[in-house]
Every structure is written in C-alpha cells, then in structure tokens.
N, C-alpha and C positions, 0 to 999 in steps of 0.2 A: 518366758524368762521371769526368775520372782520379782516381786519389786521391793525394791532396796534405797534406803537414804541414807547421805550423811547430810544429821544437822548437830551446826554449832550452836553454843549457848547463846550467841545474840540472836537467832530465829532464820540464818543463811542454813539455805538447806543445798545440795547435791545429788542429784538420781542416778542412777546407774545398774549397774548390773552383779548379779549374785556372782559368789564363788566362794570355795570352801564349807564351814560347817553353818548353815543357814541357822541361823539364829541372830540376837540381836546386842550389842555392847557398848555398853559405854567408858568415858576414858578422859585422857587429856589428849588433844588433837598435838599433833607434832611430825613436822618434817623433814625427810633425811635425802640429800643431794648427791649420795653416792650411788655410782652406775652399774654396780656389781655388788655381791658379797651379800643376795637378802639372804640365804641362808644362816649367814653372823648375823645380820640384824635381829631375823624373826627371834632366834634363842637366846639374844643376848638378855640377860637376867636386869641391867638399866633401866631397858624397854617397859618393865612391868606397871600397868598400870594404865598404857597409853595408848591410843589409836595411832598408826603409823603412818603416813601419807608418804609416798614415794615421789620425790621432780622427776626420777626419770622413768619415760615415758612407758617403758615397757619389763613385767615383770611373771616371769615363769617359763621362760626359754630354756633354762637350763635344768631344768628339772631339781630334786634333791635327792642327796646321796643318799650312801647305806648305812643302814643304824651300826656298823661294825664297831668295836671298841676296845680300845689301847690301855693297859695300864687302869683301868676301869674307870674309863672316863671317854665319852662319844669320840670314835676319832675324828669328824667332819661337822659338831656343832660343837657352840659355845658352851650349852648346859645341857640339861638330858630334856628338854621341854622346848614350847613355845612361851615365850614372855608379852608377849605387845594384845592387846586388848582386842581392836582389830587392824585389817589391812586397806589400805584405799590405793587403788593406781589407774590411770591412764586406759591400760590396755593390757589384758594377761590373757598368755601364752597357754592354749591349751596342750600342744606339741611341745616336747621336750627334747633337747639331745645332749648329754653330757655323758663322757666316758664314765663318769661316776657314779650317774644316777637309775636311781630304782623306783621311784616314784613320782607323781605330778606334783608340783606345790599344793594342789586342789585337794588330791588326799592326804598328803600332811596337816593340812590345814583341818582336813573334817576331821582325822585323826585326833589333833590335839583340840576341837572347839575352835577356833579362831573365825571368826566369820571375815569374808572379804567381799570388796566391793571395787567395780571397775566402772571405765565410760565417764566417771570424772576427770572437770575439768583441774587437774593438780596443778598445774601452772598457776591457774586462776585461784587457789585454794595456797597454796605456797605464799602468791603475793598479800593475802590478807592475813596469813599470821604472821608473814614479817611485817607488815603495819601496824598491826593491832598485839602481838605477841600470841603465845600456847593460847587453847580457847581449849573451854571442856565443850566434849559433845556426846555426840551418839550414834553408832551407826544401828539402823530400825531396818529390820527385815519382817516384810508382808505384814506392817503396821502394828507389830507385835514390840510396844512402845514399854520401856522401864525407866526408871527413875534413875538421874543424872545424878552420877558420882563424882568425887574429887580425888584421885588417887594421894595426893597428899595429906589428905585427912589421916592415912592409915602409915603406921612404921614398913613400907616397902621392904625394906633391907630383913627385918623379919621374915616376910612372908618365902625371899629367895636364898635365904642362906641356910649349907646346912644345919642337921639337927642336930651332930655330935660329933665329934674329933676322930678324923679321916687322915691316914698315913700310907704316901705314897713313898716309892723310893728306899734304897738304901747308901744312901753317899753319904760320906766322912761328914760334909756339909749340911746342916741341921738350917731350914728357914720355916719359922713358924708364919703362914699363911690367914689372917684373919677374912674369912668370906663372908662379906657386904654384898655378895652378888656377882662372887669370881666369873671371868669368862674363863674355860678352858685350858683354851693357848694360854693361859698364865701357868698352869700346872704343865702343861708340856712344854714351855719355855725352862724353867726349874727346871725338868724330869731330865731334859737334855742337854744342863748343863751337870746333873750328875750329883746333886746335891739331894737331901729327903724332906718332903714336903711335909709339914705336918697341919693341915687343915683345919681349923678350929670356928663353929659357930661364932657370928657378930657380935653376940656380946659376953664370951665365954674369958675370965678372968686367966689370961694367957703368966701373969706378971710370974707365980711362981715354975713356970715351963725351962727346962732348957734348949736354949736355942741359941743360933749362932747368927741370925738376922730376922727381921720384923720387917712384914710384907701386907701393906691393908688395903686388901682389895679397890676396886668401882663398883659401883653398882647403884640402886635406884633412887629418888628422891631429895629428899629431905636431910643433908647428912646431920642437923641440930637433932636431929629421931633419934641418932645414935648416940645416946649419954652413955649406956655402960659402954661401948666401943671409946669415946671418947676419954672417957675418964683411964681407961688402962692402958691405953696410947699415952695418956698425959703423965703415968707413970713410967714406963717403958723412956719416955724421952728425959727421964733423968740420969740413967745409963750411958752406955757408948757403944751398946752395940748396935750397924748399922741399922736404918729404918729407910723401909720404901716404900710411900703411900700412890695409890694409882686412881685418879679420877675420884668418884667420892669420896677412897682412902686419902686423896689429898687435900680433900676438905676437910677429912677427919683431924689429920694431922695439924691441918691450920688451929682448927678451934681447938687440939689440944693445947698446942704453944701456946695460946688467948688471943690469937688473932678471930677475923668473924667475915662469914660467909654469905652473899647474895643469891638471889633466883634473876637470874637471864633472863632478858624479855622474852626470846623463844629457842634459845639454847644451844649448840654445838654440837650437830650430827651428820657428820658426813668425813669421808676421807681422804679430804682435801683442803685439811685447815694448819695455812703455815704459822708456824711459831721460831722468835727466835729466842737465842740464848742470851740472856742478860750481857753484857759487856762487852759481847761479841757480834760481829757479822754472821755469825752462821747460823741459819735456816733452814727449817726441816717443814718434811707436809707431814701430818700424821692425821690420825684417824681417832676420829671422838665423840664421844655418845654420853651427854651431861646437862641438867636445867641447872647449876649452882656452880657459883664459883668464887674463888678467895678475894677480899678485901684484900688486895697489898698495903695501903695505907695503916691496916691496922696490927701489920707484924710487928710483934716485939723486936725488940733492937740487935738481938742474937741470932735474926733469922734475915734471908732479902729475897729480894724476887730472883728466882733460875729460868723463867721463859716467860716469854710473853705475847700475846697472841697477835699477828699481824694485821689481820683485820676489825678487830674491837678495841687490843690496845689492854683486854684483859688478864689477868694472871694466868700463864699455865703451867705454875710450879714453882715450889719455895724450896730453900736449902739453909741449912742452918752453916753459921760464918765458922765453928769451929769442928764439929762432932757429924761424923759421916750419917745426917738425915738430909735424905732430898726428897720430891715428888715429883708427880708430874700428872696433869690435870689432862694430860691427851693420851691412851694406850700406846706402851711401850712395849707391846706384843703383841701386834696387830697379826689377823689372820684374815684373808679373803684375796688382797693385791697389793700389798707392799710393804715395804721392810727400814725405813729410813728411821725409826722412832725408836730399832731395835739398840742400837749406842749406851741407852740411859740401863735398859734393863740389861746387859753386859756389863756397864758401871757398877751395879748394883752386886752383880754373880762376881765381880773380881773386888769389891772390899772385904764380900766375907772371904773370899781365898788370901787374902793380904793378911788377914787378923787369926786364919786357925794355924 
C-alpha cells in the first residue's frame, strides 16, 4: 500500500492509506458531518480549493452513478467535475451497490485527479478543527511533498463559473441566474418549475438583460473577490424585480446593500443545520456548504434578519422590509436526502408568477 499523509500547517501529520488518483494536494482542511450524499459533496463547485475530511466513518459503499444528462447539465451531480482538492475518511468501501451506479468512487476519483486518503483518525481530525478552526494543509503521496497553498489567495468564484451565457428552458418565466459556482439542482429546480434559465458568468454586467427575477448563485470563498458580481447586484437592487441570493450569493447580496461579511472559524457543512425564521417558531434542517457569513448588525435599516442559525446564533438570510429581495445562506435546493429548505425556493418561483 503507498504511503500517504495528511499534514496540517501546524506540523500534525495523519497516515493512512491511498485511494484514488495518487498524487499529491494541497488545500484548506475542512469538515463535513453529513452521512450520505458525497457524490453532491465531491462536485459541489463551494468545495474548490479544499481538502475534504468526511466525520462519518465510512465512504464508497454506494458506488457513483451514470454520467447521463438532462437538459445538458449531469443528471446525478452538482457540476460536470470534481471540486474538493482532496478526500480524507475513516474507511472506504472498495465494494459498491447502488441501483444507479456504474463505477467505484476510486475511479471517479483517478478519473477527475482527486487524490484520497483513508485509515484516518477523522473524529480525532474533526475535533481539532473545531478547536483550532480550517487549517491549510497537505495531503503527500509517497513523499512527493509541494508547496502549501491558500485557496483564498485566489478569486475561486472565477475559476468555477461559467465562461459565457448559457440558456436553458423555454417558459413564459425569464430568471436570469448569476453563477458564483451554481450547483445543478438549482437549474433543475428552475427547469421544473417551467420558467427559462438564463445563465450568466460572475461577473458578466447582467443590469441591461431582460429578465423577470435575479438569482445569485453559492459557491466558493471569498464573496468581497466578487466586486464586479457585487457592484451589479448593487444595481439590480434599485429595481423591484424579485432577487434571490443563495449562500455566497447571499453574501453578495449583503455587501451589495452595504452591509459586511465574516469568515467562520470552520464553517457550515453538513445537512443537518437548523435555522429558524426570524419572528417566528418555525424551524427547518437544511443543508449547507459555506466559510463566510453576514454581519446582521451591520444591515442597513431597509433590510433584517429572515433566519438564523440555531446552533451559532449566526445569520442565514436577510430580506429586505419592503421590495421582494430575500436570501438564504443554507441551500434551498438540496439534492442527496431532503427537502424541508425547499419552501423558500417555491417563494421565490411564485413572486415572479405574482408579478408577470
């Protein structure tokens, strides 16, 4: 078996065992607590940039699907790629059985480059980034050592979004889509409510478009990387036609209003984080994948908090008091195993039916 390590930037190193495309990556260390669904994880476009450590214990039993695709877009992943830098778990499944699948994670993994790494202790790895917070590291296959990156040094949202204006759909319903690092099921959320998607690169000047709603992705990093996204959002929100920013788009959305944005000690990833609704009792779990998130303190006075996170206390989503803009800082089109988050993005598909 090769020999393989993760080490973090303070000098904790991890041994374990190869899998995937042998080679070697570095990244920002980060861990995700959900017990299904890596096939959303690996392609989610958020991912980019980071080494991925899985809490639960065991990962490749179900093998992954068939590259088939709908509408031209994968029907079974988030993007057409792998996103996460590398993978660390526990224990993986060399045996596979899923009515869906056609290949082992192992060769999707060599396929797309992704190197992996098993026989870590991830419990013990989990408990010291939530101590300590994200840590950059490395994962070094058979001593084949490179120089430790900062995935935030770079505009992420660039490197995942597309490169030119992509139109899905033919419905009455026009929502111009800005991709920060779209995952899929947002386009087949849209696709199925029957409206036409019009896809637009991050920082592509959407203000002269016609369109009947304003939809700003999630996706990786840094959302202060995105000035020209921010600056045409900040136009756009002088209008009235709806706007719905999702996860980093709802950062975007923040810093357009002039409110300002943090980094999380180790961030919100898993699909079991409740949030509620401002003014109300009700509670939802949703599934989320973000290092940054909104200052509520420093919303302008025409905006408040719409959720808020149950276990931090942190914002997950503003609304403006008059003009149909909301957000929501947790995926409100989850794909993998559940559906409660689905409300807001139904919200969103019946303002523009209300307004054409």
């Amino acid at each position: 078996m090769a020999n393989i390590k993760l080490v973090l930037e303070d000098g904790t190193e991890f041994r374990g065992k190869s899998f995937g495309y042998e080679g070697s990556a570095s990244g920002e260390v980060v861990f995700c607590t959900a017990m299904s669904g890596y096939t959303e994880s690996l392609a989610d476009p958020s991912y980019k940039g980071q080494i991925l450590a899985l809490s639960y214990p065991l990962v490749g039993n179900s093998g992954v699907a068939n590259d088939k695709r709908e509408n031209d877009i994968p029907q079974y992943f988030e993007s057409d790629t792998m996103h996460v830098s590398a993978l660390v778990a526990l224990d993986y499944s060399e045996d596979y059985s899923h009515w869906n699948a056609d290949k082992s994670l192992d060769d999707w993994m060599k396929k797309s480059r992704v190197p992996g790494i098993y026989g870590v202790d991830t419990r013990s790895l989990t408990k010291k980034l939530r101590e300590n917070g994200n840590m950059l590291g490395k994962v070094i296959f058979q001593d084949w050592d490179i120089p430790q990156t900062n995935p935030y040094d770079d505009n992420l949202v660039e490197m995942v979004s597309c490169k030119e204006k992509i139109v899905y759909g033919n419905g009455s319903i026009r929502v111009l889509l800005v991709d920060c690092g779209v995952q899929n099921n947002v386009i087949r959320n849209l696709l199925a409510a029957g409206v036409t998607v019009v896809r637009t690169p991050w920082n592509y000047d959407f203000t002269s478009e016609d369109y009947d709603g304003l939809l700003i992705s999630g996706g990786p990093g840094d959302p202060k990387k995105c000035v020209a996204t921010i600056n045409n959002v900040a136009k756009a929100l002088q209008g009235v036609k709806p706007i719905m920013g999702i996860s980093l788009g709802a950062q975007i959305m923040a810093l357009a209003s002039g409110a300002d944005t943090f980094k999380l000690k180790y961030g919100h990833r898993s699909r079991n984080q409740p949030v509620r609704r401002v003014g109300s009792q009700t509670a939802i779990i949703t599934s989320q994948n973000h290092s940054f998130a909104i200052n509520a303190n420093t919303l302008p006075a025409d905006w408040e908090p719409f959720y808020v996170n149950l276990n931090d206390a942190t914002n997950e989503g503003i609304r403006h008091k008059t003009k149909p803009f909301f957000s929501a800082q947790f995926h409100p089109e989850p794909s993998g195993e559940k559906t409660d988050e689905e409300c807001m993005f139904a919200s969103f598909i019946q303002s523009l039916e209300y307004r054409v």
